[in-house]
N, C-alpha and C positions, 0 to 999 in steps of 0.2 A: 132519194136519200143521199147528202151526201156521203163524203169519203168518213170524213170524222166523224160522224154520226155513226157512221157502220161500224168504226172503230172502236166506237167507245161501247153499241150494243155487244159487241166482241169480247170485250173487256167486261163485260158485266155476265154475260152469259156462258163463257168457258171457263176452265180454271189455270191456274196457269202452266199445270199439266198435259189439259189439253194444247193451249195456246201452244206449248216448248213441242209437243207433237206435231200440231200442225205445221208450223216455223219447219221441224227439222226434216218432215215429212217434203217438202217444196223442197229444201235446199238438198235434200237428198235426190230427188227427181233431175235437180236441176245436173248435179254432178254425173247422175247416169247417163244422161242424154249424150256422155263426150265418154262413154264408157270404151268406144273404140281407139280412146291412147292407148291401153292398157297392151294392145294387140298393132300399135302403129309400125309399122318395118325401118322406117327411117326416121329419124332425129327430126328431119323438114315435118313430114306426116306430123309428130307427135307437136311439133312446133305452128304449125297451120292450126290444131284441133283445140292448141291454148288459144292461139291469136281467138279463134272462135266462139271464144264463149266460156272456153276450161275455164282460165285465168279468174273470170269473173269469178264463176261460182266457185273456187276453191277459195278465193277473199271470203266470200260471204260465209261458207261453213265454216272457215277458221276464226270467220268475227265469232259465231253462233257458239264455239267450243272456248273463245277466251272470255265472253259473257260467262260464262257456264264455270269455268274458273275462277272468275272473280266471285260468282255467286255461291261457290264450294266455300271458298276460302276466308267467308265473312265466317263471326260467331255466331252469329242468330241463327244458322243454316240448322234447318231441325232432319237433314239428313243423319243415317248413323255413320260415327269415324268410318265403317270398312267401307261404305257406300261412297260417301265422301272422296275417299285413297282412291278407288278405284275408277271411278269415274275422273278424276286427276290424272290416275297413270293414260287411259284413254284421251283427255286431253293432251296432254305431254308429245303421247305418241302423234295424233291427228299433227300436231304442229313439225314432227318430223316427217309423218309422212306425206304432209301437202310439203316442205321442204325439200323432201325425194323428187318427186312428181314435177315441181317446177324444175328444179336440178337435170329432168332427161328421162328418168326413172317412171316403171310403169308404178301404179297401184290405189287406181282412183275406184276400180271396184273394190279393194280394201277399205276403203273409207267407205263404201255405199253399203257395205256390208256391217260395217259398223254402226254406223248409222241407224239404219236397219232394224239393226238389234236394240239401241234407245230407244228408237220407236218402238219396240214392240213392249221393250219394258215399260212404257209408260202408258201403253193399251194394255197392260196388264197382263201382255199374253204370257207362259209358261215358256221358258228357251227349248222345251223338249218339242213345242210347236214350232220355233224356228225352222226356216229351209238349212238344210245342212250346212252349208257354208256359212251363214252366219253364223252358226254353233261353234264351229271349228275356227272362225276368225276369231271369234271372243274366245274363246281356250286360247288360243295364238297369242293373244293380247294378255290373259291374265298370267302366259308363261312367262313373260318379258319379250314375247316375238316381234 
């Protein structure tokens, strides 16, 4: 089978619930994998683990959150307003804090934690099933943190 073929049975047989899952689900793995900035000692260290592969995947989650904003921010979006806001303020923030994070700054497990948590919301699970920290990043987030 080819590529487009797998693509297109993809497209027909997820929704795009799943698909935004799956998608966030890879780009979240992919930002854990460099989860040792967060804990790097020196500026070089944190600077080697971008050259590595950060850099990449934090383009690629920031594409994945400014898709996600443009898709808020149509009229047809059959999200509710408070869904809509808040999912915004999370983007907003994702763009400050891959902006930290290039800048020197730790907090790429903030983001995976994040993450995380969309994915869970969109497996449906309850936040009271969340691992603690994801709980407590998403409070974080809805405080203005």
């Amino acid at each position: 089978m080819s590529i487009n073929a797998y693509k297109t049975t993809i497209r027909h047989s997820e929704s795009p619930r799943q698909i935004e899952r799956r998608i966030l689900s890879r780009l979240t793995g992919a930002l854990e994998l460099h989860g040792a900035y967060d804990t790097a000692e020196t500026s070089l260290a944190r600077l080697d683990i971008l050259s590595a592969g950060l850099r990449q995947a934090l383009a690629e989650n920031q594409t994945f959150w400014a898709e996600l904003k443009h898709d808020l921010a149509l009229p047809e979006n059959a999200l509710s307003p408070d869904l809509r806001a808040g999912l915004l303020s999370l983007a907003l923030w994702v763009d400050r804090q891959t902006a930290a994070i290039l800048g020197g700054r730790p907090g790429v497990l903030a983001l995976v934690d994040v993450n995380r948590a969309i994915i869970a919301g969109l497996a449906a699970t309850p936040a009271a099933n969340l691992p603690a920290a994801t709980s407590a990043s998403v409070q974080i987030l809805h405080q203005g943190g």
